[in-house]
C-alpha positions as CSV (number, residue, x, y, z in Angstrom):
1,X,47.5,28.2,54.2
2,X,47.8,31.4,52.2
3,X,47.1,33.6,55.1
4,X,49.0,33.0,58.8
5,X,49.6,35.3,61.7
6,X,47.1,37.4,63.4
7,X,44.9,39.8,61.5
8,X,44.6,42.4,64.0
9,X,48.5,43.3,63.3
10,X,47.4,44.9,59.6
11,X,45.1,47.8,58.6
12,X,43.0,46.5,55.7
13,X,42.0,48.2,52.4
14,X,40.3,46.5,49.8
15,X,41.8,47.5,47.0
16,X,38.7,46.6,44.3
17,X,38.2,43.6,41.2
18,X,40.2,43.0,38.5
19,X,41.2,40.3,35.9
20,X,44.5,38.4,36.4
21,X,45.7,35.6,35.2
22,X,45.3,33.2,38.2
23,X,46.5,29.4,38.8
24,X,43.3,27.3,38.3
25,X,42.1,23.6,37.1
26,X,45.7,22.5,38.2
27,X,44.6,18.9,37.3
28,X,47.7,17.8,35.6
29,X,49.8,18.6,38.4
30,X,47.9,16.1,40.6
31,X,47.9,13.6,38.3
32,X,48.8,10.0,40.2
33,X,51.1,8.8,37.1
34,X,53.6,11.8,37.8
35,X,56.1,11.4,40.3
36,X,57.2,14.4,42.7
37,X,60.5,14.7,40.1
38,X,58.2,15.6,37.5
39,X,56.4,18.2,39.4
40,X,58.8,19.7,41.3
41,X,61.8,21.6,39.4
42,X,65.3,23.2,40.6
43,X,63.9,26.9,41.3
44,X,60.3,26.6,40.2
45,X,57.2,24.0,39.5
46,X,57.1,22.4,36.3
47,X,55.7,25.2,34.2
48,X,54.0,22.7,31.5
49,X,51.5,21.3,33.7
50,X,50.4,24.3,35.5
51,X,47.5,26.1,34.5
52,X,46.4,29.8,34.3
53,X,43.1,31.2,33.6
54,X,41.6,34.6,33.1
55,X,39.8,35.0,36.6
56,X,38.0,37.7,38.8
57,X,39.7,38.7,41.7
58,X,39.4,40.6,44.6
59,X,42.4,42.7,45.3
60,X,42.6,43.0,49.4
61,X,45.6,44.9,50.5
62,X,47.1,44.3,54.4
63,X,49.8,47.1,55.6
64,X,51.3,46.1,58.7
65,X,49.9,48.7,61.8
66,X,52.8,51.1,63.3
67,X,54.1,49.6,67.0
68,X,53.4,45.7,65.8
69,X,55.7,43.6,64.0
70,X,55.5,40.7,61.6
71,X,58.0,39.3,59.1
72,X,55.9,41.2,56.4
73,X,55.2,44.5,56.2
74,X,52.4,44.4,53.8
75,X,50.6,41.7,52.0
76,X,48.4,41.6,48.6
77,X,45.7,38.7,48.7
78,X,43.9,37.8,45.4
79,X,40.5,36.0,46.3
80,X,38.9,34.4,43.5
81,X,35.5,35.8,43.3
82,X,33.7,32.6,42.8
83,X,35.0,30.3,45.9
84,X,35.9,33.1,48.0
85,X,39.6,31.4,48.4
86,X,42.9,33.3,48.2
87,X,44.7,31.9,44.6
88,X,47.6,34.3,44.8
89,X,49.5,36.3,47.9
90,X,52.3,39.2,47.2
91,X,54.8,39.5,50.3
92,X,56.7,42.6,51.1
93,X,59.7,42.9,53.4
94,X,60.2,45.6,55.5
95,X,61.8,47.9,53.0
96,X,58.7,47.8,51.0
97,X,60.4,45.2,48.3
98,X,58.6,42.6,46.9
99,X,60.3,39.4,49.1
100,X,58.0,36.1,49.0
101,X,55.2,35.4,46.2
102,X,53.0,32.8,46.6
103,X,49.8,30.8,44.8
104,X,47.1,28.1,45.5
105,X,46.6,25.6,42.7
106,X,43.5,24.0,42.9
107,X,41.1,21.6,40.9
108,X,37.1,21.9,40.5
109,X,36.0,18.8,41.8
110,X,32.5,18.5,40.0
111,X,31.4,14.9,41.7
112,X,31.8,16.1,45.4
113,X,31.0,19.2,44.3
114,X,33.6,21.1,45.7
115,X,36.8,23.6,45.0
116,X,39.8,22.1,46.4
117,X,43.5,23.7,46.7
118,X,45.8,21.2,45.8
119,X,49.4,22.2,45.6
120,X,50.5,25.4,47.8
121,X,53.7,27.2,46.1
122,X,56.0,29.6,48.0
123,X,58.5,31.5,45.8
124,X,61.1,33.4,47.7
125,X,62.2,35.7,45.0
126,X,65.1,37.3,47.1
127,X,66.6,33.9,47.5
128,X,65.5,32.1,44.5
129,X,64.1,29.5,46.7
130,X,60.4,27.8,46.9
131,X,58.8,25.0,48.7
132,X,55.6,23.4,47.6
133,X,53.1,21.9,50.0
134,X,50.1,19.4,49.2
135,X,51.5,17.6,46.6
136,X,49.9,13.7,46.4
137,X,50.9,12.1,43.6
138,X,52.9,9.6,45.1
139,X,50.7,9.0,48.1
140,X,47.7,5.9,48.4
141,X,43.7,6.8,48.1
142,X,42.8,7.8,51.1
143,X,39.7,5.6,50.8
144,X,42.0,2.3,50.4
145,X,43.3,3.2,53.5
146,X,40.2,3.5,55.4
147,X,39.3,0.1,53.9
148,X,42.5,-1.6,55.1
149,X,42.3,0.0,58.5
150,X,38.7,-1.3,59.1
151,X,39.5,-4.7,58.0
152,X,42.8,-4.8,60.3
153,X,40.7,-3.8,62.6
154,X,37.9,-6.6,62.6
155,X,41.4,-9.3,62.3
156,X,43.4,-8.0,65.5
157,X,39.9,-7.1,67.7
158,X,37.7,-9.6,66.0
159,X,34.1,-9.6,66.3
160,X,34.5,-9.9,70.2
161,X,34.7,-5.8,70.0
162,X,31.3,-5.4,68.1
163,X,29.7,-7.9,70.3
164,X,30.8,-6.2,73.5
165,X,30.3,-2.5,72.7
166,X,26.4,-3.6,72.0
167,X,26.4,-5.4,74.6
168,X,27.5,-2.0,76.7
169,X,25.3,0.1,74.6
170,X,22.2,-1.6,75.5
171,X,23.2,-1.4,79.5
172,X,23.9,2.3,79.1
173,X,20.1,2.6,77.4
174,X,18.5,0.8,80.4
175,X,20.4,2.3,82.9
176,X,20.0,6.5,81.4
177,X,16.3,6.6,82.4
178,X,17.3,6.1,86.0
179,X,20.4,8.4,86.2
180,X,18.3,10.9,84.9
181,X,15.9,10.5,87.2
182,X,18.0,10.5,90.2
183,X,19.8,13.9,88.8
184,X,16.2,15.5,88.5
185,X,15.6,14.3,92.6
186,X,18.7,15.8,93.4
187,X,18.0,19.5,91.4
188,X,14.7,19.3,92.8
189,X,16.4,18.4,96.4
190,X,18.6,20.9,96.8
191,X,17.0,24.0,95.0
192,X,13.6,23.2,97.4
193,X,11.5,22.7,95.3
């Protein structure tokens, strides 16, 4: 996620709203007919199918507390006023320099509905490095799998595992009334009443 490590470590300001440009409606870069080549880029994602948008954030500020440590001595967040998610993270090293910089793309998904972060980005600008998490393009529908699982399922159990779980769900029914029954003569047995 954009946020790891334990909050209690930093004293936190918030710092106020501004505008920023922020990664947003990162569709393209999700898109199934790219392949990870086409996304990922030596030093940095492929610029042309990002996307930036004017947004409202809240700036929230996290300066590491005197006698605890952390790899980062203070941390920007930028939390996207409308789905309350962090789109954008500044990390500072101990000398106060600007060391890691990272940022949550993410798509709208109106038919769910629901604001999902797609692809997480990393940029280590003292190194020149990055790594980029949640990228899919080159994985199967979830749902398809789901469906071949359940039919794989019926083939190597067969119907002999729906038949016997009702089978056992109908004795557990008959025999609840009974074991609750006994359970209530032995609260009632030992408290005295």
């Amino acid at each position: 996620g954009m946020f790891n490590g334990a909050t209690d470590r930093y004293n936190w300001r918030l710092v106020g709203k501004r505008e920023m440009y922020m990664p947003y409606n990162s569709n393209r870069m999700t898109a199934p007919n790219l392949k990870y080549a086409d996304v990922l880029k030596p030093g940095h994602m492929n610029q042309d199918l990002a996307r930036y948008e004017l947004h409202r954030v809240w700036v929230v500020e996290a300066t590491l507390k005197p006698g605890t440590s952390h790899i980062y001595a203070k941390r920007v967040f930028y939390i996207d006023e409308d789905s309350w998610a962090i789109l954008a993270t500044d990390k500072y090293d101990g000398r106060g320099e600007l060391w890691r910089y990272s940022e949550q793309h993410n798509e709208n998904w109106f038919n769910v509905p629901m604001f999902f972060g797609t692809i997480e980005v990393h940029n280590d600008l003292q190194s020149g490095r990055y790594i980029a998490m949640g990228l899919r393009n080159e994985e199967t529908k979830i749902y398809e799998a789901i469906k071949r699982s359940g039919a794989m399922l019926k083939r190597t159990w067969g119907e002999n595992l729906i038949v016997n779980g009702g089978i056992g769900l109908v004795a557990l029914a008959a025999m609840l009334p009974a074991v609750l029954l006994a359970g209530v003569g032995f609260v009632s047995g030992s408290t005295g009443l």
